[in-house]
N, C-alpha and C positions, 0 to 999 in steps of 0.2 A: 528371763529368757523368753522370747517371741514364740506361742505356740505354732505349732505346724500350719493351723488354717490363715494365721496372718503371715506368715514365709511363704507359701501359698498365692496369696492375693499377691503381695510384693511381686513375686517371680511372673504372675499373671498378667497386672497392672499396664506394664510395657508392650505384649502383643496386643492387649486392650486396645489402649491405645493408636496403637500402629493401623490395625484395623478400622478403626473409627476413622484417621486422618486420612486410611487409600480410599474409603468408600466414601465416592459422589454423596451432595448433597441431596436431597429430593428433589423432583424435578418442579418448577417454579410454573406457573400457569404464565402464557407466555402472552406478554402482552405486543396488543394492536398497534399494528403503525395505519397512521393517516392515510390512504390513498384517497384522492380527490378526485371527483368522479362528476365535479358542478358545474363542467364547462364543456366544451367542443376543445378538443385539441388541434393543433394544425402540425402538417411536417412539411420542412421542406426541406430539396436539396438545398445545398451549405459550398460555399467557396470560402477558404481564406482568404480576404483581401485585405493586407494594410498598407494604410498609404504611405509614400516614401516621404513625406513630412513628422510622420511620427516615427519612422527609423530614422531618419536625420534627428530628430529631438532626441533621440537615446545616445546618439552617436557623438554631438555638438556637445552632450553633458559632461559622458564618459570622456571623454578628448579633454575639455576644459580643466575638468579633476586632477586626470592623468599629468597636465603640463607644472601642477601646483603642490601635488602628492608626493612620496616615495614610499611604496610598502613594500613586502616581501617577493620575492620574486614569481612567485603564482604568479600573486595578483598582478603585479607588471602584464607578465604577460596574457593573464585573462585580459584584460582590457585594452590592448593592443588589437587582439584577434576578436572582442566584440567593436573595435572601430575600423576592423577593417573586414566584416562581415557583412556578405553577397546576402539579405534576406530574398531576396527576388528567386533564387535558387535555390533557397530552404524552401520557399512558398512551394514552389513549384513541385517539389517534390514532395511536401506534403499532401498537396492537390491532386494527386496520384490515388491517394485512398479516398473512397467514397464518406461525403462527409454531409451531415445533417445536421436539420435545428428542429427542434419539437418544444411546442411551446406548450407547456403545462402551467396551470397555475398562475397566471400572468411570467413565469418565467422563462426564457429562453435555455433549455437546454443541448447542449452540441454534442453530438455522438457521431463515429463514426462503422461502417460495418463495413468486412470481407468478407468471402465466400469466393468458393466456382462453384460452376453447375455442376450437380454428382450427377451420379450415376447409379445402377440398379446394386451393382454388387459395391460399393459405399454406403457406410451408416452419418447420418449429418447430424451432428451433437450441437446446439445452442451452448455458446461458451459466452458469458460475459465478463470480462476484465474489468475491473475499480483498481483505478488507482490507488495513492497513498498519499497524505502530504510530505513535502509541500510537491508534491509529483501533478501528474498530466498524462494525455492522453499519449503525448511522445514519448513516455517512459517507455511503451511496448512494441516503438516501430520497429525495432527488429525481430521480435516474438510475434505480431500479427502473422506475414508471411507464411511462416514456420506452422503457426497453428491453423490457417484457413486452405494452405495448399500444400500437406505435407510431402505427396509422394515426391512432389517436384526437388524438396528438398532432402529428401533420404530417410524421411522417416514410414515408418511400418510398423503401424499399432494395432488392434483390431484383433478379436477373434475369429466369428465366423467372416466379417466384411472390413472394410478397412477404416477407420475412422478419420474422418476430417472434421472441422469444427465451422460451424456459422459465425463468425466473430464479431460481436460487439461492444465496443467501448468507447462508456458516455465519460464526458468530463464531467466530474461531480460539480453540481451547482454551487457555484463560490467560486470556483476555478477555472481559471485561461477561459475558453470562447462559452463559457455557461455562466455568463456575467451576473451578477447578484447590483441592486444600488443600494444604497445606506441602511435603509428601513429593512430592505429584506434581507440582508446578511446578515442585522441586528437577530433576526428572529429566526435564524437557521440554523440547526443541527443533523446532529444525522442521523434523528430519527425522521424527521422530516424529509430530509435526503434518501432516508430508505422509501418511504412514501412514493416521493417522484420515483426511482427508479424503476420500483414495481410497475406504477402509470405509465411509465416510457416502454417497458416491456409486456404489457398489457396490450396497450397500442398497435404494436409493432406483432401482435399476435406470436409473441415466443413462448413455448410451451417445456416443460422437462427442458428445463435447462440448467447444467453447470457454472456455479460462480467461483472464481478466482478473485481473489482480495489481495493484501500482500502489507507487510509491517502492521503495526500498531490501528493506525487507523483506517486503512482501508479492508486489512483481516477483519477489526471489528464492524464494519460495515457492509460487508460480505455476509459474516456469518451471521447478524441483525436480519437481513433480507430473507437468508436461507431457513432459519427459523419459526417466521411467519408468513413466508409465501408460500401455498401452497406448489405452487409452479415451480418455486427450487427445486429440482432432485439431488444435490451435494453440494459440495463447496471444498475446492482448492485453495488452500490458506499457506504461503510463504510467508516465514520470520512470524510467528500471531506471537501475539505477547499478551499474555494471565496478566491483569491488574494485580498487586500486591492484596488489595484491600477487596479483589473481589470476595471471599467471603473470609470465615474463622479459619478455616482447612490451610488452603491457602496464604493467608498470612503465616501462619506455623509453617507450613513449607519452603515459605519467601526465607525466615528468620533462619531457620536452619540451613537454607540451602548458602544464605550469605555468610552464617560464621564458616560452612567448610569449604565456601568459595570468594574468598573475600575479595578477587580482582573484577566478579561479576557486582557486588552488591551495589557498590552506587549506580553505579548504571541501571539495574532494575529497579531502584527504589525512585531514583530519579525521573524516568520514566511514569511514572503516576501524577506528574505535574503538567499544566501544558506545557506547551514547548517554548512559547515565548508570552511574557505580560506583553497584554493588547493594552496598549495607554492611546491616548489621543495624539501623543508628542510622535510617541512613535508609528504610529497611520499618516502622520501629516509628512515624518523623514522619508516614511517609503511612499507614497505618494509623490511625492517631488524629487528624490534622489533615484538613479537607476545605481548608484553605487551602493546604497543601501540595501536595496534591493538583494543586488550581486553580494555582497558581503554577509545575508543574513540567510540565504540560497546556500552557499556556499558554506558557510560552518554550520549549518544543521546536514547538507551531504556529507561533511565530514564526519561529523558526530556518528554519522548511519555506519562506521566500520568501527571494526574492533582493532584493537591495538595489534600490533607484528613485536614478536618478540624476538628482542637482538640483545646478543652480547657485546659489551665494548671491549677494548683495550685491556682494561684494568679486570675483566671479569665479571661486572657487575651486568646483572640480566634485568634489562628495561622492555618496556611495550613504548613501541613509536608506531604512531597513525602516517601510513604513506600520504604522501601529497595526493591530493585530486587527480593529478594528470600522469599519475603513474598507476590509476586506473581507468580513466576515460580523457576522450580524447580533448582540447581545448573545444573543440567546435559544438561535440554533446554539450558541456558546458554553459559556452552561449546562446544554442540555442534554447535552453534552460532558461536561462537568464530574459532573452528575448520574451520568449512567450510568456512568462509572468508580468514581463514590464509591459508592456505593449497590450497586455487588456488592464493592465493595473490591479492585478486580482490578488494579489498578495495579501494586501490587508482583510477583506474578506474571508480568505481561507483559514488567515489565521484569528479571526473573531468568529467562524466556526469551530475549527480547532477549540476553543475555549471555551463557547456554548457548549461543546458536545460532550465536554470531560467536567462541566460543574456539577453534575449528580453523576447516579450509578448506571442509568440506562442501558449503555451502549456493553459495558462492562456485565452489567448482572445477569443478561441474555443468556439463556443454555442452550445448545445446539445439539438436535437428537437424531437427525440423519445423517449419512456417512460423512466425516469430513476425513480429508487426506491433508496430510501437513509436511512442508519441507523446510528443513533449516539451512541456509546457505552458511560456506564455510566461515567468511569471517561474519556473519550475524554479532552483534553486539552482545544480545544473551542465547540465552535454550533454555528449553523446558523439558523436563522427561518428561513419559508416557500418562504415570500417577497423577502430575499435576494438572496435566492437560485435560484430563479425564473431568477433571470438576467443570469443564465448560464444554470440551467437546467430548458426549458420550458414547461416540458412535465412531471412532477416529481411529487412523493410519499412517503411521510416521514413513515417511517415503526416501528420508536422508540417509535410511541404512542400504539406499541402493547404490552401493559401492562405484558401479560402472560406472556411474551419472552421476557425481557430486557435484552440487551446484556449486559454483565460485563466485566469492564477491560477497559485500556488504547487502544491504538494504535496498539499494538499487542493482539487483543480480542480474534482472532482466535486461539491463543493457548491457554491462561486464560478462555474463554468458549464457545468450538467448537462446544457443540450443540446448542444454540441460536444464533449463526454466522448462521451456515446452517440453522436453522431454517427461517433467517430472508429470507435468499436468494432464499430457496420452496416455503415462501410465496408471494416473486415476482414473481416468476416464475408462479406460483399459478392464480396471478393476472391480470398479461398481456396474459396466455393463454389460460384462461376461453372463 
């Protein structure tokens, strides 16, 4: 029979335990990123210009495809509405928001900013937006507005003054008008990418300012920035997603949380891979195909929801992923479509993409100033509070704000850009009280 001090330990063993897995690891001495400081920067204003010989060449492919092809009915009519798309009219309305190029590093980076002029009883918060892949600066045309000019649009944040945001958002290097060529994409990640961006807001004399990031790689490159820039004061992180593998803790939490959720497990475990092998075959398809292009655009957006859960006929309960266009409209779409083709940045992004996930870098980073976090509805996974804790130790789950649930996948900001901004005045909100 088991004496009392080993019945004892037995019964002990498991809070033991339990304790060890909730409490953070030590805090990790945080390493440097590059900022490059060897050159004279230049800025200048920025037009989109493309010439209507290279939308005719997207047009004259997609057309030629379309007469030889038959796929599913999206896709039909995706490529109907990218051959019979007005770019001259997208331009133009792009060309509405102030747009720049800063050249850092021999690279050309594009960013653009909003703002109005405040005023005495206004507080003016530095807010910088990172995308996400395979995303762009148009993910947040409908969210700029909203965050640079709120009263106009109904919003009332602020304690003692009201808050509006300085709005800046660079196209990460690799991506649509922050064009990278061979050599330099070969050797780009996103630690590198945090480097420039700091340099770009360096530059630009931005001080105490809030970063929003958003999914997998643009959260991890947010909160990268926020980390070791001294100039971060927080960071806004929609949908962040824990590496499985980022440490021991963590994996035991992945492992467990997949046996008592087994409809999230592939999808987080999967998630630790890049997203697509970069071969030579396939840079040369998306390089010469826009339909490729359009086709590998399109099921990684799709990939970015979570299943809808429906009963059939018969009773049996499935997860079915809505079509694309029963979330966004054909035209977001193509403009999607467009502006990846049209600088040919694809392949790039995605041989960063790859660079930036073959070690632990980006991953192993701990974040100890406040971050605020929001999960939109159908986000693919979640993470509770414990888990998050092993990377962000300073953190605020913001999705329990009933009022304002954000809707949509991955790309929320566009499916619903007033509860995206909302979420992001109320951290703001909260860390400047």
């Amino acid at each position: 029979m088991l004496s009392r001090k080993y019945l004892v330990l037995i019964a002990v063993c498991p809070l033991l335990f339990t304790c060890w897995l909730s409490h953070p690891v030590k805090l990790e001495p945080k390493k440097e990123i590059e900022v490059l400081h060897n050159e004279e920067v230049i800025t200048k204003p920025y037009r989109i210009e493309v010439s209507d010989d290279s939308i005719e060449s997207v047009k004259s492919f997609v057309k030629e495809w379309k007469t030889e092809n038959s796929d599913n009915q999206f896709f039909e009519n995706l490529t109907q509405v990218i051959i019979d798309y007005d770019w001259k009219s997208h331009q133009n309305y792009l060309n509405t928001f102030k747009h720049y190029n800063m050249k850092i590093d021999g690279i050309n980076v594009h960013f653009l900013r909003a703002n109005v002029p405040p005023n005495k009883n206004m507080r003016v918060v530095p807010l910088v937006l990172l995308h996400g892949f395979p995303g762009s600066f148009y993910d947040y045309y409908k969210m700029i507005p909203l965050l640079s000019n709120p009263t106009r649009h109904g919003f009332d944040f602020g304690i003692s003054k009201p808050i509006i945001f300085d709005v800046i958002v660079p196209s990460i290097p690799g991506f649509t008008f922050s064009e990278l060529n061979e050599e330099q994409a070969a050797d780009m990640d996103i630690h590198k990418i945090a480097g420039i961006i700091v340099r770009l807001l360096e530059e630009l004399d931005v001080n105490d300012y809030i970063i929003h990031g958003s999914n997998k790689f643009g959260g991890d490159l947010a909160g990268l920035i926020t980390s070791v820039s001294p100039q971060a004061k927080a960071v806004h992180i929609s949908n962040p997603y824990i590496d499985v593998n980022y440490n021991t803790k963590v994996w035991i939490y992945s492992v467990i949380d997949c046996y008592l959720n087994r409809n999230r497990c592939d999808k987080i475990w999967d998630e630790t891979k890049p997203y697509v092998e970069v071969t030579d075959d396939l840079v040369e398809k998306l390089r010469e195909s826009p339909i490729e292009e359009a086709k590998l655009l399109m099921r990684i957006w799709k990939n970015s929801l979570s299943g809808e859960i429906v009963k059939t006929e018969d009773g049996l309960v499935l997860s079915r992923k809505k079509e694309l266009n029963e979330l966004f409209t054909y035209d977001e779409l193509a403009t999607t479509i467009y502006l990846h083709s049209i600088t040919n940045s694809l392949p790039s992004a995605l041989k960063i993409m790859q660079n930036s996930y073959m070690d632990s870098h980006p991953r192993s980073q701990i974040v100890d100033k406040p971050v605020g976090i929001s999960f939109s509805t159908e986000c693919p996974w979640i993470f509770n509070s414990e888990l998050l804790t092993h990377k962000f130790l300073n953190h605020t789950i913001l999705r329990d704000n009933e009022d304002r649930p954000i809707k949509g996948g991955l790309f929320h900001y566009i499916q619903d850009p007033q509860n995206s901004a909302a979420h992001i005045f109320s951290f703001a909100e909260y860390i400047l009280q």
